[in-house]
VOKE-476505 format. One line per field, with one value per atom (N, C-alpha, C): residue number from 0; residue in one letter; atom name; x, y, z. Coordinates in Angstrom, 1 decimal, padded with zeros to 4 digits. Example, Ala and Ser with C-alpha at 12.3 -4.5 7.8 and 13.67 -1.06 7.14 Angstrom:
BEGIN
pagu <- c(0|0|0|1|1|1)
drentor <- c(A|A|A|S|S|S)
gukol <- c(N|CA|C|N|CA|C)
u <- c(013.2|012.3|013.2|012.8|013.7|012.9)
v <- c(-005.7|-004.5|-003.3|-002.2|-001.1|000.0)
w <- c(007.8|007.8|007.8|007.1|007.1|007.9)
***
This chain:
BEGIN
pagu <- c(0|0|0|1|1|1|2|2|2|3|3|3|4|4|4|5|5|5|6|6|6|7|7|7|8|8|8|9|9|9|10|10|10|11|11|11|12|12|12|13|13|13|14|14|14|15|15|15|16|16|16|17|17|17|18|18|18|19|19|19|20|20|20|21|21|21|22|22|22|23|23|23|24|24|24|25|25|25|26|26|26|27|27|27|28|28|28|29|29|29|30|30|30|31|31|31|32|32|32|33|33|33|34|34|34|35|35|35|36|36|36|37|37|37|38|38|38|39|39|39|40|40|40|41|41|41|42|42|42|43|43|43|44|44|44|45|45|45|46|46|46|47|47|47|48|48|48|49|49|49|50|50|50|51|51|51|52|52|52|53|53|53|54|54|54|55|55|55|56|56|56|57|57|57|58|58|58|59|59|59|60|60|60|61|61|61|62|62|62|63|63|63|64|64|64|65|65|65|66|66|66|67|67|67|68|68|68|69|69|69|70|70|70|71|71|71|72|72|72|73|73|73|74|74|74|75|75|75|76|76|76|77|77|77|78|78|78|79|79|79|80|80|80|81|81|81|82|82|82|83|83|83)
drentor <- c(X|X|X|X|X|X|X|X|X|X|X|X|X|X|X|X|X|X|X|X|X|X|X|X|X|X|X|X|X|X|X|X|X|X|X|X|X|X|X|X|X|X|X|X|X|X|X|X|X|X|X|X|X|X|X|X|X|X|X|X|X|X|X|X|X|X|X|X|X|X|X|X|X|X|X|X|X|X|X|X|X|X|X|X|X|X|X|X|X|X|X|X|X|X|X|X|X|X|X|X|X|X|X|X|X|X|X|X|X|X|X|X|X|X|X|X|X|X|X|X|X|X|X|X|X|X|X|X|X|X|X|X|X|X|X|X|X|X|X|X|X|X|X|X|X|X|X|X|X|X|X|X|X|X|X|X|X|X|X|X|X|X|X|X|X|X|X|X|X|X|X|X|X|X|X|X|X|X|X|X|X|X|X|X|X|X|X|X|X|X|X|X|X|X|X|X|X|X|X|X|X|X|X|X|X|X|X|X|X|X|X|X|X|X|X|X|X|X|X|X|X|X|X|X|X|X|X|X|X|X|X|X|X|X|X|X|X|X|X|X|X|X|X|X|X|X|X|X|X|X|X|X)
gukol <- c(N|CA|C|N|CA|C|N|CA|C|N|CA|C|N|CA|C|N|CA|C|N|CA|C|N|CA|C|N|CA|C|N|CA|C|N|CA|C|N|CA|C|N|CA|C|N|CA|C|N|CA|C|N|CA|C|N|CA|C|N|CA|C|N|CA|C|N|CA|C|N|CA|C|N|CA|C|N|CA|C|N|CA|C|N|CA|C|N|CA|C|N|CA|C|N|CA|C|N|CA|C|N|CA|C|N|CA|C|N|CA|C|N|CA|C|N|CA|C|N|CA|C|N|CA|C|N|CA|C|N|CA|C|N|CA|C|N|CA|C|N|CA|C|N|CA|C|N|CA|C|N|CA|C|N|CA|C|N|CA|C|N|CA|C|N|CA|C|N|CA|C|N|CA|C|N|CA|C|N|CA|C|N|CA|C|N|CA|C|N|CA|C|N|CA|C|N|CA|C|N|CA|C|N|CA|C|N|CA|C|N|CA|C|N|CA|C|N|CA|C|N|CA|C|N|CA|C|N|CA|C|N|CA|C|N|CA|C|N|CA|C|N|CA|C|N|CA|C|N|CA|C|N|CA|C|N|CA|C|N|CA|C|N|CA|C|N|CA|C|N|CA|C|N|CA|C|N|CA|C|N|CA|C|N|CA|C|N|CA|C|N|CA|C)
u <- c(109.6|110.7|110.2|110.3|110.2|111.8|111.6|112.9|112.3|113.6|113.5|113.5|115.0|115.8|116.4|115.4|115.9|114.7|115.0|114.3|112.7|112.9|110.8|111.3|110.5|110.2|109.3|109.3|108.3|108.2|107.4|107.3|107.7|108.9|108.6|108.4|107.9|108.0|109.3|108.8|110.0|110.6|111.7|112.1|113.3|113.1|114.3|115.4|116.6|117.8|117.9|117.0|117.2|118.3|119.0|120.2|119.6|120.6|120.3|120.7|121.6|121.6|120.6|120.0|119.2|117.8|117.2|116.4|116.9|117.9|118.4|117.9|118.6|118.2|117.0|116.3|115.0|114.0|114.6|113.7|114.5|115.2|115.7|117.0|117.5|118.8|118.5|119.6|119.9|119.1|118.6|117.9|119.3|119.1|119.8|119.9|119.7|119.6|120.0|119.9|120.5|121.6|121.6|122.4|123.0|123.3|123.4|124.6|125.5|126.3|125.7|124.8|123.9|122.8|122.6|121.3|121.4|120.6|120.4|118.8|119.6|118.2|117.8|116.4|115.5|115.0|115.2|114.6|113.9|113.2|112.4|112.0|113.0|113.3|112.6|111.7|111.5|110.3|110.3|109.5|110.7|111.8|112.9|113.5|113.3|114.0|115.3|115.6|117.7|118.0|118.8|119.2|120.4|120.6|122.3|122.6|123.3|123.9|124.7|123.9|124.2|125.2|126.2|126.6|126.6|125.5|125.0|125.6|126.1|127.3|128.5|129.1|130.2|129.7|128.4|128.5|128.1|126.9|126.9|127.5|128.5|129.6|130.7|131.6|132.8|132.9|131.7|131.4|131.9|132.0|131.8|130.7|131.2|130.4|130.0|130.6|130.7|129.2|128.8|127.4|126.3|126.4|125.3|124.9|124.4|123.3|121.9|122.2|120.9|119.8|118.6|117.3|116.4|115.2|114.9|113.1|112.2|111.1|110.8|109.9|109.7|110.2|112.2|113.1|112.8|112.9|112.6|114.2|114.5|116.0|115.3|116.1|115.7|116.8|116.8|117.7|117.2|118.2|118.2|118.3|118.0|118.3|119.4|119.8|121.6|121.2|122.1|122.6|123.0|122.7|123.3|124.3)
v <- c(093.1|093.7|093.9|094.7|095.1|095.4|095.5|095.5|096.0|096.4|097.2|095.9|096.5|095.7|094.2|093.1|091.9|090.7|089.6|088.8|088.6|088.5|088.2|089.3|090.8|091.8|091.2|091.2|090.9|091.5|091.4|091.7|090.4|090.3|089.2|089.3|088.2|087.8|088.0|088.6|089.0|087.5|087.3|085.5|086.2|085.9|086.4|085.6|086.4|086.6|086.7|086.9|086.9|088.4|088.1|089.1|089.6|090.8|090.9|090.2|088.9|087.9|087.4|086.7|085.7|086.2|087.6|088.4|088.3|088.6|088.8|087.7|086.3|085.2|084.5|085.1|084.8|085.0|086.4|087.2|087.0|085.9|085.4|086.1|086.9|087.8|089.0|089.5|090.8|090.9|091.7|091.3|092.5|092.2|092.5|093.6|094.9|096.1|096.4|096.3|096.5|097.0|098.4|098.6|098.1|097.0|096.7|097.5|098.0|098.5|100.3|100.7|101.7|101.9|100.3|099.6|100.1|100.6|100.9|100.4|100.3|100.1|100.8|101.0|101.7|101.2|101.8|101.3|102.2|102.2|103.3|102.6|103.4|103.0|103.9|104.1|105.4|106.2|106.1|107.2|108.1|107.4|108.2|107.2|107.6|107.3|107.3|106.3|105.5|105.1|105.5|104.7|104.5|103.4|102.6|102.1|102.5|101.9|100.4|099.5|098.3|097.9|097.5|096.9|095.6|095.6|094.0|093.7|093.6|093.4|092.8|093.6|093.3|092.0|091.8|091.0|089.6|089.9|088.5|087.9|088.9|088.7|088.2|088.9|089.1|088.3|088.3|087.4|088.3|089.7|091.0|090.8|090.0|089.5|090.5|091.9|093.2|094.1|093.2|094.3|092.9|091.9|091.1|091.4|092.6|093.0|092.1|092.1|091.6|092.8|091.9|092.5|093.1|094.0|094.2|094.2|093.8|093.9|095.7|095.6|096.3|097.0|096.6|097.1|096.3|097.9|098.2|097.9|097.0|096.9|097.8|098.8|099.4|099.1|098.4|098.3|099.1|100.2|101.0|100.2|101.1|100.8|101.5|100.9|101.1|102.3|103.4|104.3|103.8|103.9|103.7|104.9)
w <- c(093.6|092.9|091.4|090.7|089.2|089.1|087.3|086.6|085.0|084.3|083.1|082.1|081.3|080.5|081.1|081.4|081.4|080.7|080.3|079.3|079.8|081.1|081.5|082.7|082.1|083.6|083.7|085.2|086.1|087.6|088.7|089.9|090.6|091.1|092.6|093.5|094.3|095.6|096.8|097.8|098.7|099.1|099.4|100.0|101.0|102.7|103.2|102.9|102.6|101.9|100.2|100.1|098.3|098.4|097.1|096.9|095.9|095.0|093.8|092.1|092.9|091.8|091.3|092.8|092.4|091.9|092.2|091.5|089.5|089.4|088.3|087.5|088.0|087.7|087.4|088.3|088.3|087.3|086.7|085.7|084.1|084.6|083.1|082.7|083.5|083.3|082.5|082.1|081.2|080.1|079.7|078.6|076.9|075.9|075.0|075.2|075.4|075.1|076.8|077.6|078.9|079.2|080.1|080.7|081.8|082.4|083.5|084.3|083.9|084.6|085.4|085.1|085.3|085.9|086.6|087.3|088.4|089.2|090.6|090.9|092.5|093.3|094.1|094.0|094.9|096.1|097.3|099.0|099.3|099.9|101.0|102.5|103.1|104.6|104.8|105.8|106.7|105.9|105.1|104.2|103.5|103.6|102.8|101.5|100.4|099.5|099.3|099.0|098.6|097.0|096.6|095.3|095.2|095.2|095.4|094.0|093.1|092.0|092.3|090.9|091.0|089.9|089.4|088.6|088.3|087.7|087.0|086.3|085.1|084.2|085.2|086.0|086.6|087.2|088.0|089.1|088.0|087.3|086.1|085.2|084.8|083.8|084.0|085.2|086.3|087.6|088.3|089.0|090.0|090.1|091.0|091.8|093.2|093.9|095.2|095.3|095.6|095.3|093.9|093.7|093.8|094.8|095.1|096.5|096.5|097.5|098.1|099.5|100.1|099.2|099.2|099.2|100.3|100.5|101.0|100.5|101.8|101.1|100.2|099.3|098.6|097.6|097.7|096.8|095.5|094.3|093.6|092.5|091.8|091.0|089.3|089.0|087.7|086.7|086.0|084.3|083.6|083.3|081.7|080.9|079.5|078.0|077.7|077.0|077.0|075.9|076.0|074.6|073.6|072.2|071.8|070.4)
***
């Protein structure tokens, strides 16, 4: 998994059942400048590309447990930089 706007981007390790909290968590959270409510994630099933909008804000903030998605190997979570 890679990531944008959160405190330590990094790549992880796949772990079966990791969601997209515990990715979140992992990489230190939101980072200041983050959009999280703008965040989608990237799959490629098939040789076909997916992008599922995530609302991180809602689910870290809110506890909008609606946008804590299973992971899959190879998915890709993207944080923008917020507008300002």
């Amino acid at each position: 998994f890679r990531f944008g706007q959160v405190l330590k981007p990094q790549a992880l390790p796949y772990r079966d059942g990791m969601t997209v909290l515990e990715a979140v968590l992992a990489v230190g959270g939101l980072g200041q400048f983050a959009a999280g409510n703008r965040a989608r994630l990237v799959r490629t099933e098939n040789g076909k590309h997916t992008e599922i909008q995530v609302k991180l804000d809602a689910l870290v903030n809110d506890g909008d447990m609606k946008q804590n998605l299973p992971l899959k190997p190879g998915d890709v979570l993207v944080v923008p930089e917020s507008r300002f």
